[in-house]
N, C-alpha and C positions, 0 to 999 in steps of 0.2 A: 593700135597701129603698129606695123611690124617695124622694127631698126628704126624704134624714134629712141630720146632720152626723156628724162623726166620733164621737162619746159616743152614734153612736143613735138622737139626740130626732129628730123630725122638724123638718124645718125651719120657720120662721113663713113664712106669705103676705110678709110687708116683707123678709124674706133671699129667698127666693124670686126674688120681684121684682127686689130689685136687681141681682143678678145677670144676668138678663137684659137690662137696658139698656143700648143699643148704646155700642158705646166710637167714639161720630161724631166728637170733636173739638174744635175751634174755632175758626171761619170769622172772619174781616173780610172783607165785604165792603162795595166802595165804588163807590158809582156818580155820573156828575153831575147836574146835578139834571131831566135828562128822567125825568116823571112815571112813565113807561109802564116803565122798568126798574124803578123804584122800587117799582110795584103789585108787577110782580108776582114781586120779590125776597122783599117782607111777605108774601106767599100764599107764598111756598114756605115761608119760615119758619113759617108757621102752619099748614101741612100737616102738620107731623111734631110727636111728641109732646110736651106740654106742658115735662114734664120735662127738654125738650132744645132748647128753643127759647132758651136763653138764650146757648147755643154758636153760635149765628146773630148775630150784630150788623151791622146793616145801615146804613151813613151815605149820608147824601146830601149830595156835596160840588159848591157852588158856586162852577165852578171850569172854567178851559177846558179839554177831553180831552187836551190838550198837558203838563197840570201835575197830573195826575189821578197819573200815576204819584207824582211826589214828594207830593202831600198824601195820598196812601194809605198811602206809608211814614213820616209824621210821624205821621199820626193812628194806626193801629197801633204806631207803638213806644208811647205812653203807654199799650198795653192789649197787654203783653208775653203774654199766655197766649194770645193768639189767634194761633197757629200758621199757619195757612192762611190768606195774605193773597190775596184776589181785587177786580182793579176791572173793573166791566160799561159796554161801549162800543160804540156802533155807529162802522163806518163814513162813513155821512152823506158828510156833504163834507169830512171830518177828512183835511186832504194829507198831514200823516206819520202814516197810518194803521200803517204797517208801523214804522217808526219808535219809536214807543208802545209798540207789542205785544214790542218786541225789548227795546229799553229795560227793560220791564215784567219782562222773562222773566231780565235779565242780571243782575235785584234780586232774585230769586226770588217775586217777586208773580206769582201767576198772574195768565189772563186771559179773560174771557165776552166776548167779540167776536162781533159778526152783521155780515156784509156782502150786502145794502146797509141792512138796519136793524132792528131786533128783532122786527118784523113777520114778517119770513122763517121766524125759530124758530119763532113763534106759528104760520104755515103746517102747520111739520112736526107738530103736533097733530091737522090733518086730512090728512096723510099726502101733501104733498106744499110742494116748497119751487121754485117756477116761478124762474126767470131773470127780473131786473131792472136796469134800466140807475141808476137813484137808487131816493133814502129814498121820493120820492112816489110813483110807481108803485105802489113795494111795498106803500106804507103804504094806496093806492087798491084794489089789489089783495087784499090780506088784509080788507078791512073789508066787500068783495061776499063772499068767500068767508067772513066769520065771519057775514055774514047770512044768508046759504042755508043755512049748518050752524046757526044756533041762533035762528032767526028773532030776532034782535037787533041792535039797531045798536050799531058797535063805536066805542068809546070812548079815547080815550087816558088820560084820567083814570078811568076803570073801575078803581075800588082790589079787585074780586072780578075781575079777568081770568084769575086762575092757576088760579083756581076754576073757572070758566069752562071754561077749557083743556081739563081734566081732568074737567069733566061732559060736554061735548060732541065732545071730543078724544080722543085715547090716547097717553097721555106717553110709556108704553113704542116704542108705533111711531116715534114722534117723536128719539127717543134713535137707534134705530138708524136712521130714514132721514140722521137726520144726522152720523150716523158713517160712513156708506156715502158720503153725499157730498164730505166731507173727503175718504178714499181714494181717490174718483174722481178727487179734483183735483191730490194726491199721484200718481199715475199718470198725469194727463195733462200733468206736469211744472209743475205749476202750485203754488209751493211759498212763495211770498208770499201772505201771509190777505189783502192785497187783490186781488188775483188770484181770488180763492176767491168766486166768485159763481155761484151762490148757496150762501153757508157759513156756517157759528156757532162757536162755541165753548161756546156755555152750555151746552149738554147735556151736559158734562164734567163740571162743577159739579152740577149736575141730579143726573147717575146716580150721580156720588159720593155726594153725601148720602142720597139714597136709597137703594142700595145698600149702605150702611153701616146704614141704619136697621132694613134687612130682613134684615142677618143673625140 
């Protein structure tokens, strides 16, 4: 008999339910205080269900990307349950880019890196992530392409950009153009994430949670 328990009854709708909710975890993540990671970390938090947004904790630390790694490891230990430490960074003009990210990895903190700047990820939404030499380019570049995709001007302070994303994007395509790009760079012996242009890391993060939500 379907939705009974062992004695028979059937189950209530509240066991039912529980049961079902994903076993996602719990993130720290930490970013500095550029706006534009900060939108649209609160959008992905606010994508997934109520009940599990609390396993999201999202800081915005004021703080230079050099010291990101150590204030993500002080501020997580006072919030021991959060398992999964991640801090979000672009490349920019950050010169121990590579530096950071190793750092980052030798603490067990993972890490959401874009090179040359989170604009690039925002690209792979409309299915394609072009070659840039800096942040401005890219950042010039993404905001003609989010205005021909949604007739709107693109925003750095836009707290709905994730939103956005994913009404006029496809996170899915996005996930794997950027896991194709990784591999490409991986095979073209290009094995420094600064090196890796145009590349990310956040859709690691991204397909995690997600993928977790949808089993």
């Amino acid at each position: 008999m379907k939705n009974c328990n062992r004695t028979g009854n059937r189950k209530s709708r509240e066991q039912f339910y529980r049961k079902r909710v994903p076993n996602l975890g719990y993130y720290f993540i930490v970013t500095d205080t550029k706006e534009t990671e900060q939108n649209y970390m609160f959008g992905l938090r606010d994508s997934i269900p109520k009940e599990l947004q609390g396993k999201l904790v999202i800081k915005v630390k004021k703080t230079s990307t050099s010291n990101l790694v150590e204030e993500a490891k002080n501020m997580a230990s006072l919030h021991p349950q959060y398992g999964e430490i991640w801090i979000i960074f672009d490349r920019d003009q950050v010169a121990n880019f590579d530096e950071i990210i190793h750092e980052a990895r030798r603490q067990g903190i993972q890490v959401g890196w874009t090179n040359p700047c989170i604009e690039e990820w925002f690209s792979a939404y409309f299915g394609v992530m072009p070659l840039h030499s800096d942040s401005v380019s890219c950042c010039d570049k993404f905001s003609r392409l989010y205005l021909l995709r949604t007739h709107q001007q693109y925003a750095k302070s836009d707290a709905k950009i994730y939103d956005k994303l994913n009404r006029f994007g496809d996170e899915r395509q996005a996930i794997k153009l950027a896991d194709k790009k990784l591999r490409e760079h991986i095979a073209d012996g290009k094995n420094k994430p600064s090196e890796q242009n145009p590349g990310t890391t956040v859709h690691i993060l991204v397909n995690e949670i997600k993928a977790k939500i949808q089993r």
